[in-house]
C-alpha positions as CSV (number, residue, x, y, z in Angstrom):
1,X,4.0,7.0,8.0
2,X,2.8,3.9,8.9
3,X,-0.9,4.6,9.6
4,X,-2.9,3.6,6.8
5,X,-4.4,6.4,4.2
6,X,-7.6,5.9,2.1
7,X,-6.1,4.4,-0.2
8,X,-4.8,1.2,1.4
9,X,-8.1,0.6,4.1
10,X,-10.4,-1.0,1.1
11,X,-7.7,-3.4,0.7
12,X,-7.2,-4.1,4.6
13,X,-11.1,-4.2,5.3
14,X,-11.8,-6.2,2.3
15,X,-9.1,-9.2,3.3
16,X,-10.0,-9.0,7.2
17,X,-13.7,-9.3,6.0
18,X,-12.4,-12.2,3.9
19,X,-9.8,-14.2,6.1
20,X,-10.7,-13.2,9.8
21,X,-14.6,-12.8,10.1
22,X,-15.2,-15.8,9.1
23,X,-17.6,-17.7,7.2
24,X,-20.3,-15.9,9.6
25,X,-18.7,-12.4,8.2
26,X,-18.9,-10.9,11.6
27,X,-17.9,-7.0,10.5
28,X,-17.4,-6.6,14.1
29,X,-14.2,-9.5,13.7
30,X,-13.1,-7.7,10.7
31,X,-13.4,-4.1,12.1
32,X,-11.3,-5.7,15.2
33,X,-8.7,-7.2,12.9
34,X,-8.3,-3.9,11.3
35,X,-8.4,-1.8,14.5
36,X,-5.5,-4.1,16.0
37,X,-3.7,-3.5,12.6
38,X,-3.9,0.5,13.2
39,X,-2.2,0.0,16.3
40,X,0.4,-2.2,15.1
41,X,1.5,0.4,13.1
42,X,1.0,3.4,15.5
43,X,3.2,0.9,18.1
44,X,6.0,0.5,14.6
45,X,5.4,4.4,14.1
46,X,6.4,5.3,17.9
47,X,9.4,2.5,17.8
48,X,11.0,3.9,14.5
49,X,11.0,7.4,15.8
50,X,12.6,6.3,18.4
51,X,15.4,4.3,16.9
52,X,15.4,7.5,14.3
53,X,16.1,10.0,17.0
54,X,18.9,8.1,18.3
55,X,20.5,7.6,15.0
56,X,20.0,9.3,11.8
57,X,18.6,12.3,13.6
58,X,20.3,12.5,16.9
59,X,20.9,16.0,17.6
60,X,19.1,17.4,14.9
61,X,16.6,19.6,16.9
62,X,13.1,19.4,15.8
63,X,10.1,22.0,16.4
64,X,7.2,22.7,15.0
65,X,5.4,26.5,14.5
66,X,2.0,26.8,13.3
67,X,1.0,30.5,12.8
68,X,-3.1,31.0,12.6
69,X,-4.4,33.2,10.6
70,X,-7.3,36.1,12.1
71,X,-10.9,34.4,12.2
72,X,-13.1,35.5,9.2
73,X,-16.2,34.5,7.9
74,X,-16.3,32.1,4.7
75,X,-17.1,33.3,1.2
76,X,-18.9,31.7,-0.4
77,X,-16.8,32.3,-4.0
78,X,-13.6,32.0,-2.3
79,X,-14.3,28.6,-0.9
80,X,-15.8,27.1,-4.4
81,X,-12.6,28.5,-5.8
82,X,-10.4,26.9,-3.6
83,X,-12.0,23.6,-3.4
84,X,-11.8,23.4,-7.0
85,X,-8.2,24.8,-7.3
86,X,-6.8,22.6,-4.3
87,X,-9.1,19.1,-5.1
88,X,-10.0,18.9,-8.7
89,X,-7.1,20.6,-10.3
90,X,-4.8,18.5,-7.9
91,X,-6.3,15.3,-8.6
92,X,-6.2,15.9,-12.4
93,X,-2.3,16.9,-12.1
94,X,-2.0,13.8,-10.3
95,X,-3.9,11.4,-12.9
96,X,-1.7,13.7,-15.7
97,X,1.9,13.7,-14.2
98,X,1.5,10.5,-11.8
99,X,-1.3,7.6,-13.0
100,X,-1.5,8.3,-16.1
101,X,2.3,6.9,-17.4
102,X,1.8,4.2,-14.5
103,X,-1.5,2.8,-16.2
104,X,0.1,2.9,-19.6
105,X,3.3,0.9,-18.3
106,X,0.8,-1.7,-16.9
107,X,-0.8,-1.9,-20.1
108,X,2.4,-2.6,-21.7
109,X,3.6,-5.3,-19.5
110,X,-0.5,-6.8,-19.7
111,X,-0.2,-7.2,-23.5
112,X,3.1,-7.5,-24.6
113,X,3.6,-11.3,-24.9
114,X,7.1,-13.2,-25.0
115,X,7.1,-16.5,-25.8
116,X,3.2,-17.0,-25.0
117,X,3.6,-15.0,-21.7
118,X,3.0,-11.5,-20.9
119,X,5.8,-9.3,-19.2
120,X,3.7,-9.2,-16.6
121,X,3.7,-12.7,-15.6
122,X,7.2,-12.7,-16.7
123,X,8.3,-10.3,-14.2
124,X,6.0,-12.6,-11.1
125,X,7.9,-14.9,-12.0
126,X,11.0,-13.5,-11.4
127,X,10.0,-11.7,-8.3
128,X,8.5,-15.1,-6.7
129,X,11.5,-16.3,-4.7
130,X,11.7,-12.9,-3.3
131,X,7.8,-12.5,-2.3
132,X,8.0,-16.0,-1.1
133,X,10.2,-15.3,1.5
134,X,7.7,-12.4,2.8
135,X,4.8,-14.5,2.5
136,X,3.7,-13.3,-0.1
137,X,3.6,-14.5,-4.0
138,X,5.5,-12.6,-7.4
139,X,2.1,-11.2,-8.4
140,X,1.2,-9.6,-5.1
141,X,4.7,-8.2,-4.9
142,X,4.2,-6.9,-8.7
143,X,1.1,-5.4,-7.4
144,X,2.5,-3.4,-5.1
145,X,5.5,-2.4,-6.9
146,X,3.3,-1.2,-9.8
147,X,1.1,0.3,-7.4
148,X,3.5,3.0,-6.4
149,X,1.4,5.8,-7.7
150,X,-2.0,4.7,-5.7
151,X,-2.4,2.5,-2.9
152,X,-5.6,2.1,-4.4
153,X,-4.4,0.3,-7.4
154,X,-3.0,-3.2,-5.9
155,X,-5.9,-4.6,-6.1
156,X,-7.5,-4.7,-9.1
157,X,-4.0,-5.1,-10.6
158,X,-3.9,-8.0,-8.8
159,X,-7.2,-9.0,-10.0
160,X,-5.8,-8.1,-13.8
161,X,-2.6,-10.7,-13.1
162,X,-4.2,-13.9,-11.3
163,X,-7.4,-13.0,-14.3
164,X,-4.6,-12.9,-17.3
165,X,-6.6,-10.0,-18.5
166,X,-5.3,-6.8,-20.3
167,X,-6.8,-4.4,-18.4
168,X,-7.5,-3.7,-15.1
169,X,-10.9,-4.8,-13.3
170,X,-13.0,-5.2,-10.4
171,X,-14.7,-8.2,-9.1
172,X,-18.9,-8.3,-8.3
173,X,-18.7,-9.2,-4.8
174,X,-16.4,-10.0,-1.8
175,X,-17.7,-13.9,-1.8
176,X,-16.2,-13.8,-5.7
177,X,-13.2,-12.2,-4.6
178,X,-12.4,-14.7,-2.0
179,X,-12.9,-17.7,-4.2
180,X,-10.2,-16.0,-6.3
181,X,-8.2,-15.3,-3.8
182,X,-8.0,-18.8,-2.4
183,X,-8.0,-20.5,-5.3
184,X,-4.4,-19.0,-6.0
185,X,-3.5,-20.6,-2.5
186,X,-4.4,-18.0,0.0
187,X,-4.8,-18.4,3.1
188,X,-5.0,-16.4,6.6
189,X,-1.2,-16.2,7.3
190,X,-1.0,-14.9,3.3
191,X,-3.6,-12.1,4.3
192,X,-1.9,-10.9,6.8
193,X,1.1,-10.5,5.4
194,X,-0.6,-8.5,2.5
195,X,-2.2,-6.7,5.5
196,X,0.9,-5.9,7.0
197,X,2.4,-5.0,3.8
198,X,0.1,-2.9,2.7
199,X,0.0,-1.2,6.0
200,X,4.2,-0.6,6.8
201,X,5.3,-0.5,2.6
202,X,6.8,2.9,1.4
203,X,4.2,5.5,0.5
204,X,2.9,6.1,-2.5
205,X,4.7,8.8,-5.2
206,X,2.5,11.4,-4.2
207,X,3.4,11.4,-0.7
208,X,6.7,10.9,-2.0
209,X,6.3,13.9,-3.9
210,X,5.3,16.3,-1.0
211,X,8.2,15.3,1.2
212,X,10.5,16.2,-1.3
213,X,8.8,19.3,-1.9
214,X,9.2,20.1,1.7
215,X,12.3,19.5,2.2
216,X,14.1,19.6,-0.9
217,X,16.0,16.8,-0.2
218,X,16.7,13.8,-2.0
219,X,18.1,12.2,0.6
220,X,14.9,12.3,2.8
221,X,12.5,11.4,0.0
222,X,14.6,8.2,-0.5
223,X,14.9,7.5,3.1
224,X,10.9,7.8,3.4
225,X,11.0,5.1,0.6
226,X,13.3,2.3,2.1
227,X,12.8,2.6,5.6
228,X,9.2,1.6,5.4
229,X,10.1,-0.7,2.7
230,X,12.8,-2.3,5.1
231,X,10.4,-2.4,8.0
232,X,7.9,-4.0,6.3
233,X,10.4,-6.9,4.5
234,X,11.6,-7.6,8.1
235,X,8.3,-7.6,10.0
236,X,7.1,-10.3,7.4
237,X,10.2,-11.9,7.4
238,X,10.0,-12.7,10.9
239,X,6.4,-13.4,11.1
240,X,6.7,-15.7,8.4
241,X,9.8,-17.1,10.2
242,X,7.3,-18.0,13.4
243,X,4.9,-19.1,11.3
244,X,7.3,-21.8,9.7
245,X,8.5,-22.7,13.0
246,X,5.4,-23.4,14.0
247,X,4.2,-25.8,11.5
248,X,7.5,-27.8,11.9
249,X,6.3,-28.4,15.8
């Protein structure tokens, strides 16, 4: 749960490149950075079992049974079948049932305006004593609320919110996304709370999705929601309490 998919390394490699290589951009620094942050969270992924299995699942017994089937050879109609049965229908379900009501609620809070300001900056606003306390700012914590369907979506809508643009977008190049970035007041210790954000946050809906298909449980599906959402908030919460402690020495 919290090793990072596909959709959240862009995002992790892109602000290690950024904020850790250094102006040399070293890709062996950044690939380090992001290494160290995979085993952070295999280290948070062993701790949280632990704590889990002496808690909410303490005596629950737990096994695992994986039947295989008989060896046969491919066919070559039954695997073009399948691929396009279990990858592009699924990805179109997903953009139908999942992105597709997500992008139009971002649109809405883009280009509604109240007052001269668009719900989206609106709702930063409100969120910014919150994401300050994490390190973070309102829009980056907007991002990733509104990101719930696809990891891969917090950063161009953060892009969209510091840009005051309608619509989602991408920038040119990583030099042009880092005078962005730091020109809304980023620094290294903001980057890696992103980072660790981004890596330890609650996974996205389709993820969310399968574990409730699994196990038909409500209960679990929230709990796989705010227990990575609490563990994130309290790792950045304490970093960001050492870091202030710090700068008062």
């Amino acid at each position: 749960m919290f090793v990072p998919c596909n959709g959240r390394f862009p995002l992790l490699i892109s602000l290690a490149s950024i904020f850790f290589a250094g102006t040399s951009g070293n890709s062996l620094v950044a690939a380090a950075a992001v290494t160290g942050l995979v085993l952070f969270g295999i280290l948070v992924t062993l701790a949280v079992s632990w704590i889990l299995s002496r808690t909410l699942l303490q005596g629950v017994p737990s096994c695992f049974v994986l039947e295989l089937p008989p060896f046969r050879w491919p066919r070559i109609g039954s695997l073009l079948v399948r691929s396009f049965l279990d990858r592009t229908i699924f990805v179109l379900g997903r953009a139908v049932t999942v992105a597709a009501p997500a992008g139009a609620l971002t649109w809405l809070l883009a280009n509604i305006h109240i007052e001269g300001q668009s719900l989206l900056n609106l709702a930063a606003g409100y969120l910014q004593p919150l994401a300050s306390s994490l390190g973070l700012d309102g829009y980056i914590f907007l991002a990733f609320i509104l990101a719930l369907p696809a990891n891969e979506l917090v950063l161009p809508l953060l892009l969209m919110a510091y840009l005051n643009l309608g619509a989602l977008v991408e920038l040119d190049s990583l030099e042009a996304l880092a005078n962005l970035l730091k020109s809304h007041g980023w620094t290294w210790a903001t980057a890696l709370s992103v980072m660790l954000f981004s890596l330890l946050h609650y996974p996205c809906t389709t993820t969310l999705l399968t574990v409730y298909k699994e196990t038909r449980s409500l209960k679990w599906t929230t709990l796989a929601f705010i227990i990575p959402l609490a563990v994130a908030s309290v790792v950045l919460l304490l970093l960001n309490a050492v870091l202030n402690t710090t700068k008062a020495l």
